[in-house]
C-alpha positions in Angstrom: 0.0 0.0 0.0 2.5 2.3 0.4 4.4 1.8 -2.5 1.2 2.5 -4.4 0.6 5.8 -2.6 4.2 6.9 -3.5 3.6 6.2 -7.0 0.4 7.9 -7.3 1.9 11.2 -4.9 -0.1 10.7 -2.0 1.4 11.5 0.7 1.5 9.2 4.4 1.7 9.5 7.7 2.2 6.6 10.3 -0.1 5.8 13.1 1.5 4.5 15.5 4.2 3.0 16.9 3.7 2.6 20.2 -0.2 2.6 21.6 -0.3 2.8 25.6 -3.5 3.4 26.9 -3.4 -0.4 28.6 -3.2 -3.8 28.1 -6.0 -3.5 25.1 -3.2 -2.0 22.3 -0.3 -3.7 22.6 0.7 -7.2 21.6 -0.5 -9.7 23.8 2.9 -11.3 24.7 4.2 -7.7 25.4 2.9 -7.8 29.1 4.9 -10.2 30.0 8.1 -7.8 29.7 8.8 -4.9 32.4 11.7 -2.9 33.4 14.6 -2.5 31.1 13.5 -5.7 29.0 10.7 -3.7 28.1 12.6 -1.2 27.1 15.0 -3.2 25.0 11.6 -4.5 23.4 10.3 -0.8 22.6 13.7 0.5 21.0 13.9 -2.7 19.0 10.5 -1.6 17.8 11.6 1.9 16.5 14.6 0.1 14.5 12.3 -2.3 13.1 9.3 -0.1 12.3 10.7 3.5 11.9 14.0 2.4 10.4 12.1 0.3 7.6 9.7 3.4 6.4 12.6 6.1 7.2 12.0 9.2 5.0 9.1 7.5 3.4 6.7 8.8 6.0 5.0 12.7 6.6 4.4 11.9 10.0 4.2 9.5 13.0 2.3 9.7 16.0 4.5 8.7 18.7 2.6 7.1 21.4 -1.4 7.8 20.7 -3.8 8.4 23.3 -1.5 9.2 26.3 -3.9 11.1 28.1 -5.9 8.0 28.5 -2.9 5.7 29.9 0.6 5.4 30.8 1.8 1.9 30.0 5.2 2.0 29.2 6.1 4.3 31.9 4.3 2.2 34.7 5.5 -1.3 33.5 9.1 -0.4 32.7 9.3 2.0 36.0 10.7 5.1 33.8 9.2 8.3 34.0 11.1 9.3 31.0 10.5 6.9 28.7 7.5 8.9 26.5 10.1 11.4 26.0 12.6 9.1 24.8 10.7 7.5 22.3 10.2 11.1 20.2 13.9 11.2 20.9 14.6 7.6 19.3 12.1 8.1 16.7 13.8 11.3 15.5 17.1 9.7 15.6 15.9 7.1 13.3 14.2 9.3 10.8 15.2 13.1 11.3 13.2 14.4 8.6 9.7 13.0 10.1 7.1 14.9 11.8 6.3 13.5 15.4 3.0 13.6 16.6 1.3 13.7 20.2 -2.6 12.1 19.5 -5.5 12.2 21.3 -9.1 12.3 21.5 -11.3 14.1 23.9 -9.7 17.5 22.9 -12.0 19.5 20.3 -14.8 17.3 20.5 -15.2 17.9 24.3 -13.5 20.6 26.2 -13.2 18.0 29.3 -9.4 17.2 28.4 -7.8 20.4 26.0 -6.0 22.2 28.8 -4.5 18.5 30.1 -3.3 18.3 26.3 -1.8 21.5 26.6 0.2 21.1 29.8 1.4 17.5 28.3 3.0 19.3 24.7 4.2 21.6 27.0 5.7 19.2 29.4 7.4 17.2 26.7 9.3 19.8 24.8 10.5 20.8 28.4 11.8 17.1 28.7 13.6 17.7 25.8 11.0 15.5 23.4 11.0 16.8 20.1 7.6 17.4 19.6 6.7 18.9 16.3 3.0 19.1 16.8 -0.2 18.2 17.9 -2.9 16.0 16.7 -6.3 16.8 17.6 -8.2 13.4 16.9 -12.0 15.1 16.1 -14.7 12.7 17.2 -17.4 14.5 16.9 -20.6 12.4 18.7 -23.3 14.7 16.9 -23.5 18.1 14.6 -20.2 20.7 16.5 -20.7 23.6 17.9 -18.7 26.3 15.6 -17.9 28.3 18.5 -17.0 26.1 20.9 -14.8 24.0 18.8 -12.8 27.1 17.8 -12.5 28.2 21.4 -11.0 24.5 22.1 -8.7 25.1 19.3 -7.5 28.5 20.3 -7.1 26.8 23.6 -4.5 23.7 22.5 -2.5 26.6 20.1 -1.5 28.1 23.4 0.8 25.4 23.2 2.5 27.0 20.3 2.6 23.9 18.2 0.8 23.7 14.8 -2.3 21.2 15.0 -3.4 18.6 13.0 -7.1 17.1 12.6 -6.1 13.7 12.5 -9.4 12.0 12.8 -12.3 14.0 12.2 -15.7 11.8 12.2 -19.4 13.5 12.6 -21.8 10.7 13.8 -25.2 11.7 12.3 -27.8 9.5 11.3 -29.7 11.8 9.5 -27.6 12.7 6.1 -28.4 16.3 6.7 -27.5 17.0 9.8 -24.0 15.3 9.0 -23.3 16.9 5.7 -23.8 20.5 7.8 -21.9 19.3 11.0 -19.1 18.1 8.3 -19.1 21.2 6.7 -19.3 23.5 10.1 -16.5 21.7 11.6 -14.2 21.5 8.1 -14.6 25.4 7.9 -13.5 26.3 11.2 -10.4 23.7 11.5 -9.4 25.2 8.1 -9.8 28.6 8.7 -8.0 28.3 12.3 -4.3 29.6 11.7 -2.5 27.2 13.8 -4.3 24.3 11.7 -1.8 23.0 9.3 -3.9 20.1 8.2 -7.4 17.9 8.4 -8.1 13.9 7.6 -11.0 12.2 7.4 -11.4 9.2 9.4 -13.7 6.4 9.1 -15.4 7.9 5.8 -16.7 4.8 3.9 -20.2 3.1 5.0 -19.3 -0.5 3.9 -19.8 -3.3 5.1 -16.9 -4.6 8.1 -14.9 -1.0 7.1 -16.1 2.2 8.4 -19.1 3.2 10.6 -22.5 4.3 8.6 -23.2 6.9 10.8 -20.0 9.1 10.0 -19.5 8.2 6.3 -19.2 10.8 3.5 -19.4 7.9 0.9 -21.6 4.7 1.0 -23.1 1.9 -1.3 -21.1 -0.9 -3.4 -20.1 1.8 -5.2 -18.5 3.9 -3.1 -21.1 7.3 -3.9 -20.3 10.7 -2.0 -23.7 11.4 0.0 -24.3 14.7 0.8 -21.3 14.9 3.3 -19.4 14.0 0.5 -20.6 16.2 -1.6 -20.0 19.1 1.0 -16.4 18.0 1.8 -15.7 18.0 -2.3 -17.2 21.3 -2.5 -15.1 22.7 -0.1 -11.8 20.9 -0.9 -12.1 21.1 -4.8 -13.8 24.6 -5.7 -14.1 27.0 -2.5 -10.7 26.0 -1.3 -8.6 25.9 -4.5 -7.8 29.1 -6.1 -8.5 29.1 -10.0 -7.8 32.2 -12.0 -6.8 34.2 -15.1 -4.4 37.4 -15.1 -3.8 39.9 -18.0 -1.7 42.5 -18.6 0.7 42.1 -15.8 3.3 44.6 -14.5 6.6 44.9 -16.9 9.9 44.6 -14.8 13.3 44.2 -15.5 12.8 40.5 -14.8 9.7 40.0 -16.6 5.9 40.2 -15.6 4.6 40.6 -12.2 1.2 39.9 -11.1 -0.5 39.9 -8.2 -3.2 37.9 -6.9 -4.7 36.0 -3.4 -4.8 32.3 -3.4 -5.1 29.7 -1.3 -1.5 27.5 -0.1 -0.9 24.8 -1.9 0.3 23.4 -4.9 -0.2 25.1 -8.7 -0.5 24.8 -12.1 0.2 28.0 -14.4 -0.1 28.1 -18.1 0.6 30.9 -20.1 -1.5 31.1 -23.3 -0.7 33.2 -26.4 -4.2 33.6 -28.9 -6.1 30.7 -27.0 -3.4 28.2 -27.5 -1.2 27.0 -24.5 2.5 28.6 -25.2 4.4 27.3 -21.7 3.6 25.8 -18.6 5.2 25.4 -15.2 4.1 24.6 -11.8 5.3 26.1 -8.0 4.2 26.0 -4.3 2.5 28.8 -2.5 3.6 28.6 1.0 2.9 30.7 4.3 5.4 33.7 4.3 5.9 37.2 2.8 8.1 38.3 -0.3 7.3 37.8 -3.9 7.7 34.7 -5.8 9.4 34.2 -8.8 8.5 31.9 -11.1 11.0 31.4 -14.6 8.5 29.9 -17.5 10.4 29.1 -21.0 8.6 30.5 -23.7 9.2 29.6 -27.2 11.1 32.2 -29.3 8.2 32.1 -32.1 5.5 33.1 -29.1 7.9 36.1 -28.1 8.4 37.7 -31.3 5.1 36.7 -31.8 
């Protein structure tokens, strides 16, 4: 699977490498181990696991859910061992993102300022945390303001968040496509979002849940939470446009326009017909951007 996503451009992220809320999500013979055989056992785990997917991966969360349990720390007696396993993993693949994960934090507001206090207590342990993942459960239609309360809350942190998990539980198709749509336009527009995935989207049989899906049927079809998350992600959020008669500089022609971030596509078309093409990243920041297009000599004298 993920040599099929690299060849298609589709970027991955890893989840996770260590999971430990209790007894539930780790391997069954893994209970058996404590102290510093446990450790061995967790460290052999980053070689294998990391090491085998190093730079191949966006993202791992590191150890998910640990505001819900504390495992490792009470079977192998180290109080430091969640920070050493964001130091391990980022000694094993420097160029990853490393994730905290947890639920309970924009759905409810019963755990965000716990999740704050733990990002802030691992980067003062010296884990190199590079930001937080807001799992996104939501149990019915969100409240817009609430939920961007609870995220202005968890950026206190000063971390960049991720929706890592967003599900609306609806049954009526409705009231999910709007609770889809409320909670995608306040997590996008949020500045210290960097990014949103779906989570449990498909209402097939034995994969996915019925209740949250934006896509159903043996077919796969968008339903109207589908169609409101396409919407969004393929016409209000992408920036399409036409410029004329730029500015002439010395270096060429400048234009000037607002789009969204993200990746682009420009053409430049002389009568109708395509002449050139080239593509470039719009990314947060100031300053112009300078983009060099080859244009046949024919097109210039014209």
């Amino acid at each position: 699977m993920k040599d099929a996503a690299e060849l298609t451009g589709i970027p991955i992220r890893g989840h996770n490498v260590f999971w430990g809320t209790g007894d539930t999500h780790v391997p069954t013979w893994l209970p058996a181990y404590s102290g510093s055989e446990l450790e061995q056992k967790c460290w052999k785990r980053v070689d294998d696991v990391v090491g085998r997917y190093a730079g191949r991966l966006q993202h791992w969360d590191i150890n998910n859910e640990m505001l819900h349990g504390n495992f490792f720390v009470e079977k192998t007696g180290n109080p430091q061992i969640r920070y050493e396993m964001f130091q391990k993993v980022k000694e094993k693949d420097p160029g990853v993102k490393l994730f905290l994960n947890d639920y309970g934090v924009i759905n409810s507001g019963a755990m965000t300022q716990a999740y704050v206090h733990q990002a802030e207590e691992f980067l003062a342990n010296g884990a190199p945390v590079d930001a937080i993942g807001a799992q996104g459960h939501f149990k019915s239609r969100p409240d817009p303001v609430l939920l961007k309360s609870r995220l202005d809350l968890l950026a206190t942190a000063g971390l960049p968040i991720w929706v890592t998990e967003m599900t609306v539980a609806e049954l009526d198709e409705l009231e999910r496509a709007t609770g889809y749509e409320d909670a995608l336009r306040v997590t996008f527009s949020h500045p210290a979002v960097e990014g949103i995935l779906l989570w449990s989207s498909f209402g097939i049989a034995n994969f996915g849940d019925p209740l949250t899906a934006i896509a159903s049927g043996d077919n796969v079809e968008l339903n109207e939470a589908g169609r409101r998350w396409r919407q969004l992600v393929f016409t209000d959020w992408r920036t399409n446009l036409s410029l004329h008669h730029g500015t002439t500089t010395p270096a060429g022609q400048e234009f000037d326009f607002r789009g969204f971030h993200g990746n682009y596509e420009i053409k430049v078309k002389f009568h109708g017909q395509v002449a050139a093409t080239n593509t470039f990243s719009l990314t947060p920041g100031d300053g112009p951007m300078v983009v060099d297009i080859d244009i046949p000599n024919d097109v210039i004298v014209g």
